[in-house]
N, C-alpha and C positions, 0 to 999 in steps of 0.2 A: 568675480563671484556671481554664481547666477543667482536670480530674483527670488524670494521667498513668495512671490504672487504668483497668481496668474489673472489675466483679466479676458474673459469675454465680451462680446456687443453685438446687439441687434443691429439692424439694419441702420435706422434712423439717430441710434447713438453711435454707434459707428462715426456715419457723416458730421453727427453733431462734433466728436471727439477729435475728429481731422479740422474742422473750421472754429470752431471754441476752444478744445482742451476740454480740462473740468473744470467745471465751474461748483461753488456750494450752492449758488444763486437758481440753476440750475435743474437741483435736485428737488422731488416733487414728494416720489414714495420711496419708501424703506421697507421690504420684505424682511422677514424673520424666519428660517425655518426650524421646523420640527429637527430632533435628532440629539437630543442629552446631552450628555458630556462631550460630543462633539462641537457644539458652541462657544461651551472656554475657549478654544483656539482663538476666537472673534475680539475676546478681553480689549487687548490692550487698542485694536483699531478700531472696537464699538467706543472707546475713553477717547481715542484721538479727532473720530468722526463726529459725536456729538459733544464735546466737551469743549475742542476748540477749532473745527474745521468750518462745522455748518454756524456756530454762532455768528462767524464772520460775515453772513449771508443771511438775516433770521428771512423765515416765511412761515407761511402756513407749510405744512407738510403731513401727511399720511403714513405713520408707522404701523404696521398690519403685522401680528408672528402668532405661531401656534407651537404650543410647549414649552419649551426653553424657549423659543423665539418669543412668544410672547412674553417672560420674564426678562429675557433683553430690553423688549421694547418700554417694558417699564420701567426697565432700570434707567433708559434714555430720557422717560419722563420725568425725571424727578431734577428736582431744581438744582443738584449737584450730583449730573452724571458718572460725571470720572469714580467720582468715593458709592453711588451706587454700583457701579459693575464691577467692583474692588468686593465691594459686598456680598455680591451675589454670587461672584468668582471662588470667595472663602466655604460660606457657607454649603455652596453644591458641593466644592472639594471635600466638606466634611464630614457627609455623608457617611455612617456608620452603621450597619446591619448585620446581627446574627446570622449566621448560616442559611437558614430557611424561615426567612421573616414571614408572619401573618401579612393577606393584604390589609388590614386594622394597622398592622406595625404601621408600613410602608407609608400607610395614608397619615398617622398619626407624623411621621417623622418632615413629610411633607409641607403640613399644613405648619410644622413647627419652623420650619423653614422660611417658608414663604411671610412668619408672624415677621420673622427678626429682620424680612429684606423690606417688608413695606410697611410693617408696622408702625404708626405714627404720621408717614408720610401718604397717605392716603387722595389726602384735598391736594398736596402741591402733583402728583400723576396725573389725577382727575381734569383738574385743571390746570392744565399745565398751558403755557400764554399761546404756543407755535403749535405744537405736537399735538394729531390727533391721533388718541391712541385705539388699535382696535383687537382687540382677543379671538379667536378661535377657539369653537368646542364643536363636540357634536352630540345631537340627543337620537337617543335612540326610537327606533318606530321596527312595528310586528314584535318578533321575538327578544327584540331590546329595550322596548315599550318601557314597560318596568319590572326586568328580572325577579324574583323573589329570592335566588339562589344561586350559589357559582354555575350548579351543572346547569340552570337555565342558561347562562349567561355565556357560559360557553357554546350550547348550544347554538343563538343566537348569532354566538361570532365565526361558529362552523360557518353555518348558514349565509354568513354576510363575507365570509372569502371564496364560499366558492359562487356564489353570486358576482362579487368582483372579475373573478376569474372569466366568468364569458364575458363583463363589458362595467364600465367603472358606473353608469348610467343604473344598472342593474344594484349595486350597492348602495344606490340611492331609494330604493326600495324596504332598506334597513336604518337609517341613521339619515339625521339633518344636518344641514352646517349652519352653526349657529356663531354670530356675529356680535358680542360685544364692545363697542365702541361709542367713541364720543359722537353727541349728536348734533355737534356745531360742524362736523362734515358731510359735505354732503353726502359725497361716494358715489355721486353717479356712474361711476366706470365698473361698481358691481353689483347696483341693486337693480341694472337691468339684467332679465335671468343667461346665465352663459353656458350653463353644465343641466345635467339632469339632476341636483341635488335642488330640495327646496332650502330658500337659505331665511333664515329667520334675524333680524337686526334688531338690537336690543340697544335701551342708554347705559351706557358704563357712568355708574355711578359710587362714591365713597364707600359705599355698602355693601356692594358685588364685587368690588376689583378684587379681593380676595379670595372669593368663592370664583370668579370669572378664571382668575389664574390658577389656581387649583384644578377646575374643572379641565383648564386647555391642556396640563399634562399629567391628566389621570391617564398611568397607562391599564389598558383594561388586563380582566383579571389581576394583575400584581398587584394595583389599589383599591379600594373601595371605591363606587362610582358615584358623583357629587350628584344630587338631588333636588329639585327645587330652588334654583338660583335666584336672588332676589332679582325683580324686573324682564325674566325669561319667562318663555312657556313652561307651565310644569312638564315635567322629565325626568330623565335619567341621561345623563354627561359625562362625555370620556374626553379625553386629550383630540383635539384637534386636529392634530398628525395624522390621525387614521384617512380623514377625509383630502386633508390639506397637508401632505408630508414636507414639500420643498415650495408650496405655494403657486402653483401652475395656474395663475391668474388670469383675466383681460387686461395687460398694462398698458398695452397701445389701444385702448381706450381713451387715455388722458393726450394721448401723444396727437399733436397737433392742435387742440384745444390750446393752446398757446406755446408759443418759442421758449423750449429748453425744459419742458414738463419731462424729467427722464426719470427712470426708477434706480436705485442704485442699491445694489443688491450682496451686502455682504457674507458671502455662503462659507462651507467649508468643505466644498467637495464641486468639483464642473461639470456640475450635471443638474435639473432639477425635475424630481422624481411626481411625480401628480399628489397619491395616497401612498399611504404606508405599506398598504397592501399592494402596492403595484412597483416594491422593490427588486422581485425578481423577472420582471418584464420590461425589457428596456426599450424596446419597442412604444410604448408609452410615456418617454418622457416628453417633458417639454421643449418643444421649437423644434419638434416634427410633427410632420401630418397635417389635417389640417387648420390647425390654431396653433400653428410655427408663428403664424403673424404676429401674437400675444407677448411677444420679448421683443417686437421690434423696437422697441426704447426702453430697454435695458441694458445694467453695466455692472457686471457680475465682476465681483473679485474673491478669489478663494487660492488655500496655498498652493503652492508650485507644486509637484512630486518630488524635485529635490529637497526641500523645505520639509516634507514629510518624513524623509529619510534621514534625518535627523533629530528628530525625535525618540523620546524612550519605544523600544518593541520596533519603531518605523513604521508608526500612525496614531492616529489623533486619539485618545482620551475617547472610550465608549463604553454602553452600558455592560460590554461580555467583563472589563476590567470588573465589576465587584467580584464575580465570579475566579477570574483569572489570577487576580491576588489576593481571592477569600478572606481571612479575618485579619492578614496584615493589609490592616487600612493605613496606616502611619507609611507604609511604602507606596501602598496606591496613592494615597493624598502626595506624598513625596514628588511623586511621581507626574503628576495630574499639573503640580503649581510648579513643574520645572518648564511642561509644555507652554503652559498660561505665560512662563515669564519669556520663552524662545518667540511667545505671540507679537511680541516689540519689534523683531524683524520685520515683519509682514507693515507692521503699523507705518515704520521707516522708508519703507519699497513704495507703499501708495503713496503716502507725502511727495516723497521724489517724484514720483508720479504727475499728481499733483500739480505739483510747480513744474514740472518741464513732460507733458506728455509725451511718450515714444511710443508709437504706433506697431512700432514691431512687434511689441509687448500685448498687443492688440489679438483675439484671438475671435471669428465668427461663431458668436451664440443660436443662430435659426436661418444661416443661409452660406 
């Protein structure tokens, strides 16, 4: 039966994965990407990875996501992972929208969401013993400054794809990337500057993680834009993804600053995309060109293709589904926690993994 995974690797994880294996001891940072309901796939191996793979190994570690990424990574924070990402698994499934929701609705149904996944558990995220958690948003600058009105805001967002369009540097002309996180890390490996976005690093605190997560997966126009984050620059804040869609970071930064600092990278697709707006350019992904060097310690696991084709339709859970099964949500959601529960193979394959590395399985991420 062939694997429900696939695994890519850098250079340096590569070598590390032929003379070590994996190790949890090992594992340094944890990426999260952008991409909705394409996430649920992650379920049951984000329950196995944090729940009871890496406790075997505690350390400090670096969890970094933007959108749903970064709602993982707080589900990872919380003092019982597993029944967090159980959590957050239900509640996104149950997502329910009229035809042609207000962005009022959307943002209202949001924020209600997000009450029932962290509500109460606020301090045990925040400070959580290991895990430094970090959020993704971005604020808007020029015509994103501070919209008054959709057609401004649209405007704006003309303006900032085709801006994209000649060169990602140029979209930084538009919007910041803005960095919520704990301030017991350091992060040397991003707050030297690496891209043309000015990035702004804020304390994640009891009071903002709410508003932080909110804001990393406002998507623009569908929701209302988050405003004024406690501990941020005053602004106007959308979902993270735009800037940061798959997380195209410096991670061989950390790599060599000590033996076995790797990233381990639980994606759902083998590829990673820069911004959101640079989906239909692939010429721009990451581990080409030249800051291919930036994955050289990393270890990407994401499903197989055969994997996918078994699944309902023959792919992952995304946002065209509310559209695609309109007002039967009871078949969408059906549908959504058949894929979630099919997530347990994948969870299985890296375990094995795991305990006996097969390098065949092995696939070249930037070289």
């Amino acid at each position: 039966m062939s694997s429900a995974i696939q695994i890519h690797a850098g250079r340096k994880a590569y070598t590390h994965l032929r003379e070590h294996g994996l190790r949890a001891q090992d594992v340094a940072i944890i990426p999260a990407a952008a991409g909705g309901p394409k996430g649920l796939i992650l379920q049951a191996l984000d329950q196995w990875i944090f729940g009871e793979w890496l406790p075997t190994a505690p350390r400090e570690r670096t969890l970094i996501g933007a959108s749903i990424g970064a709602w993982r990574m707080a589900a990872a924070s919380h003092t019982d992972p597993v029944a967090a990402f159980q959590r957050l698994g239900d509640l996104y499934c149950e997502q329910r929208y009229p035809e042609k929701p207000s962005a009022h609705y959307v943002t209202r149904e949001i924020q209600n969401l997000l009450h029932d996944f962290i509500g109460g558990h606020e301090a045990e995220v925040v400070n959580q013993p290991l895990h430094r958690l970090h959020l993704l948003a971005v604020r808007g600058r020029g015509l994103l400054t501070a919209p008054q009105s959709v057609s401004k805001a649209k405007a704006g967002f003309v303006a900032a794809t085709f801006a994209n369009l000649a060169s990602r540097s140029r979209l930084a002309r538009h919007m910041d990337r803005v960095i919520v996180g704990d301030t017991r890390d350091p992060l040397f490996w991003l707050k030297a500057k690496f891209d043309g976005f000015d990035t702004h690093f804020c304390p994640l605190k009891t009071d903002n993680l709410g508003w932080s997560l909110l804001a990393s997966g406002t998507l623009p126009l569908i929701m209302e834009p988050v405003r004024n984050i406690p501990h941020t620059p005053a602004g106007t804040y959308w979902d993270g993804g735009i800037i940061d869609y798959h997380l195209a970071l410096p991670y061989s930064r950390v790599a060599g600053s000590k033996d076995g600092d790797l990233v381990l990278y639980p994606h759902f697709t083998d590829h990673i995309v820069p911004g959101w707006l640079d989906k239909p350019m692939p010429w721009r992904r990451a581990g080409t060109g030249v800051n291919r060097q930036w994955l050289d310690n990393v270890i990407m696991v994401s499903p197989s293709p055969s994997f996918l084709k078994t699944l309902t339709r023959g792919k992952l859970p995304d946002r065209k589904d509310f559209f695609y099964y309109g007002l039967n949500h009871d078949f969408r959601i059906q549908n959504w926690k058949l894929a979630i529960s099919e997530s347990g193979r994948m969870r299985d394959d890296f375990a094995a993994f795991v305990e006996k590395p097969n390098l065949d399985l092995v696939q070249a991420l930037n070289f």
